[in-house]
Every structure is written in C-alpha cells, then in structure tokens.
C-alpha positions in Angstrom: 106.0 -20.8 86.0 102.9 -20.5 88.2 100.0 -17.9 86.6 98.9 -15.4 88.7 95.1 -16.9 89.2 94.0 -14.0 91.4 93.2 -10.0 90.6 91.2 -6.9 92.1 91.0 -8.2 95.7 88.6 -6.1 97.8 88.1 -6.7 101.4 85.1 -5.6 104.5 85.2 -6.4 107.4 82.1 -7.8 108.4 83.2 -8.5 112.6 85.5 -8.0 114.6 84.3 -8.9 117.9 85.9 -12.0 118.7 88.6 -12.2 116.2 87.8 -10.7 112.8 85.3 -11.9 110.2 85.9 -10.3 106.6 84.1 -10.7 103.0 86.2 -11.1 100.6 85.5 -10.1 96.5 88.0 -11.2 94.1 88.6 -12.0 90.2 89.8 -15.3 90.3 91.5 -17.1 86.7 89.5 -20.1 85.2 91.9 -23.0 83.2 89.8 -21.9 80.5 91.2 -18.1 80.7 88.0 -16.2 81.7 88.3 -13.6 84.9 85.3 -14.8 87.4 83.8 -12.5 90.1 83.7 -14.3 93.7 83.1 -13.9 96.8 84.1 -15.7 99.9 84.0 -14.7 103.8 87.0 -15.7 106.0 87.9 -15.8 110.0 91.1 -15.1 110.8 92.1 -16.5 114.3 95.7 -16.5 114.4 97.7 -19.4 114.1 97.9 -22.0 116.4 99.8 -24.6 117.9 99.0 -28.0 119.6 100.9 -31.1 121.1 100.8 -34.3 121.9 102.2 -35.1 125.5 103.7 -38.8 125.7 105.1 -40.7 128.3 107.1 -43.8 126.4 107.7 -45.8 129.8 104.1 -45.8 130.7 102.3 -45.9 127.7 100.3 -42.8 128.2 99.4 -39.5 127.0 97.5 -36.3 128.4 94.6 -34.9 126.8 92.6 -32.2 128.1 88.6 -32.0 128.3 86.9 -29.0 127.9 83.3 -27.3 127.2 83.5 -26.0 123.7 80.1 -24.1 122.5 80.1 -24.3 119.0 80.4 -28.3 119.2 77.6 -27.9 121.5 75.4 -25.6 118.8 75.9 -28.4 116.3 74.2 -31.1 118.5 77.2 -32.2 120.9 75.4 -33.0 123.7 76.9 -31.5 126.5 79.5 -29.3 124.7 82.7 -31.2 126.4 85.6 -32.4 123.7 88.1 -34.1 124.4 91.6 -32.8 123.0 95.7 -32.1 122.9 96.9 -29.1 124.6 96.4 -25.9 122.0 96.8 -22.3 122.0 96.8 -19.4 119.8 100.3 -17.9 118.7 101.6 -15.2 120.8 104.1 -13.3 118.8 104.0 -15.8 116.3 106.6 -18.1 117.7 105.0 -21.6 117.9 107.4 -23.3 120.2 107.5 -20.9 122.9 103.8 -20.6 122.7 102.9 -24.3 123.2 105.2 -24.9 126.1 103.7 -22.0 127.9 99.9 -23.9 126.9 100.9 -27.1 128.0 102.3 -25.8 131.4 98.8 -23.3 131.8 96.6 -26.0 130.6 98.3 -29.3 132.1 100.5 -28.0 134.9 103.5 -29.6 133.3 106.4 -27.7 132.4 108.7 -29.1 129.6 111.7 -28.0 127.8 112.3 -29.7 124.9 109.3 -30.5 122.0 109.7 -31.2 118.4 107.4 -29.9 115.3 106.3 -32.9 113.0 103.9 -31.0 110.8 101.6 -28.4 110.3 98.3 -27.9 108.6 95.3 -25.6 107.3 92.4 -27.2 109.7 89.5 -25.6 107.5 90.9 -24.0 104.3 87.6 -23.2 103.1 86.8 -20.5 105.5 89.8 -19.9 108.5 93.2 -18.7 107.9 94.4 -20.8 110.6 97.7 -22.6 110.2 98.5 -25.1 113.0 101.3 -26.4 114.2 101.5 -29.7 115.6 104.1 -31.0 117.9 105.0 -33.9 120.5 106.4 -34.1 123.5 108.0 -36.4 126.3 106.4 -35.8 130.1 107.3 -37.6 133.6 106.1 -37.0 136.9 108.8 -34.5 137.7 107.9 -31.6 135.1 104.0 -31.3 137.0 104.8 -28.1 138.6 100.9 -26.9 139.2 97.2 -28.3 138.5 96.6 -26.8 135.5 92.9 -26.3 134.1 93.8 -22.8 132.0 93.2 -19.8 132.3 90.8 -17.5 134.7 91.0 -14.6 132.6 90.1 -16.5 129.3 87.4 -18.2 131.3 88.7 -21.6 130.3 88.0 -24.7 133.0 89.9 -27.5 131.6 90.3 -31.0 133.2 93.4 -32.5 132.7 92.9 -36.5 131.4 96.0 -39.1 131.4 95.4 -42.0 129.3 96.9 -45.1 128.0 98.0 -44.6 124.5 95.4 -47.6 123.5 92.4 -45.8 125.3 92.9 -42.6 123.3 92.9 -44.8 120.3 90.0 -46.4 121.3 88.2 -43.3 122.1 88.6 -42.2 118.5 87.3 -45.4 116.9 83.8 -44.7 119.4 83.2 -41.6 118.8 84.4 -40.3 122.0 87.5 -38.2 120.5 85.8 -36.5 117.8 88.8 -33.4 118.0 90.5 -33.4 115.0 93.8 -31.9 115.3 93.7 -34.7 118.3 92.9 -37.6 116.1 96.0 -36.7 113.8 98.7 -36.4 116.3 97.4 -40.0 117.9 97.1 -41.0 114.7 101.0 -39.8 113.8 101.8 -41.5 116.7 100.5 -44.9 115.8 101.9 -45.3 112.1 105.3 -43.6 113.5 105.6 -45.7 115.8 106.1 -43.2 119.3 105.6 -46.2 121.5 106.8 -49.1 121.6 105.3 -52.3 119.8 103.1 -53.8 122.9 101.0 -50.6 122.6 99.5 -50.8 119.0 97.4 -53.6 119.9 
C-alpha cells in the first residue's frame, strides 16, 4: 500500500497573467517518518500535445521553425527553434486538438494519428503533461499555407525534411527542441521508416 507522503497543502497564486504561476507550501513525509515543511512554485500551462508528421514513401518529415523568447533570454541567438507541430489542449481532448495544430500550423489536414506516449517535460516546476503522437502526410491533405495563428501572434515557417537531416540536425546542435528530439528519436529505434533511412 502506498503512504500518503503529502499533508497541509496551501496554495497563492503568485501570477496569472499568462497562464498562472502559484507557490505552493506543503508537509511532505521523509523515509525516516519526520513531516518536513516545503515549498515549491509551479506553472500550470495546460497540457499539451505534439506530433510527428511522416511521409514513409519519401523519407521525410515536417517540422516547423519558429521565434521562441525564452530560448532567446537563455543565450539562443536569434530566438528561432526548430520543432514538431504542438498546441495546448482545448477541452482536454488531445487528438482533436493536434489535428486542428497540425492543419493551423502546417496547412495539412489529416484524419487519422496514433498516441505513442506521453510525458512530464519539466516535472520540477510545470504541470504540463504531453502527449506525443505521429502521423502519415502526402501532398493531397495540404489544404492552406499554414504559419499559425494571427491572433496568437505566432509566424511559423513550415520545414520538410528528409528523416536523416532531422537526425542530423539533432546530433549539431541545430534541433535542440526536446519533445522534437524524442519523437525523431521514437522514430529511429521503432523503426517508422524503412531500413535505407537510418543510415
């Protein structure tokens, strides 16, 4: 049976101008039985989802670049990341959320995606979960430009690379995105493409 390791919760929120910023003080239950005061601050988000758009007969997959200013604030050079397609949840439902992203960010509309994990990107201080998916693309399912949205001021060029190049991009440097580098990196030790491409 699993203790109950946690007591006396007290929240404040410290922000909520963005998304919402709270301190946390809490007893929390040592192995060696004592009750310890601590305090912790946490950013809650929402939870999101991402994907990894593959195209099996050519070998490629689409990425998206973008200008992110916190990256930039913690000495990226000139802000721009390259990444999957992501959103935040909207009414929770993962699925229906990153097929609407993908077609708003990419310009490609697809129907079918499938979940192959999901993880807490930084446990120590967001209460993100994400939800990582794939998905197959062709030439028929581009149905706009993409490049986001106006009204959440996102400009987002839309990259389609050989499967190899985005690998190689993560080995430089040049993909430094994590929830990017473990969906190409799902793809390589599952196997998404076919043998010629894990040179």
């Amino acid at each position: 049976m699993q203790r109950k390791s946690v007591r006396n919760i007290q929240k404040e929120l410290l922000s909520d101008n963005w998304y919402s910023l709270t301190k946390v003080t809490f007893e929390y239950l040592r192995e060696d039985g004592v009750w310890e005061t601590q305090v912790r601050e946490a950013y809650d988000r929402g939870n999101g989802a991402v994907i990894l758009l593959y195209n099996k007969k050519k070998g490629t997959v689409v990425l998206t670049r973008q200008f992110r200013m916190p990256t930039y604030l913690n000495g990226n050079e000139d802000g721009m990341m390259i990444e999957a397609c992501a959103g935040i949840l909207e009414k929770g439902n993962a699925e229906e959320t990153i097929k609407m992203e993908v077609e708003e960010e990419t310009g490609y509309k697809i129907d079918k995606v499938e979940k192959v994990f999901e993880s807490y990107m930084s446990p120590g201080s967001v209460t993100e979960i994400l939800y990582f998916f794939i998905g197959a693309y062709d030439a028929s399912m581009k149905v706009g430009e993409g490049g986001g949205s106006e009204e959440e001021t996102e400009n987002i060029e839309v990259l389609e690379l050989a499967f190899t190049e985005a690998l190689q991009l993560v080995k430089t440097g040049e993909i430094k995105d994590a929830k990017t580098m473990l969906l190409l990196q799902w793809a390589q030790i599952n196997q998404l493409f076919e043998p010629s491409f894990y040179d």
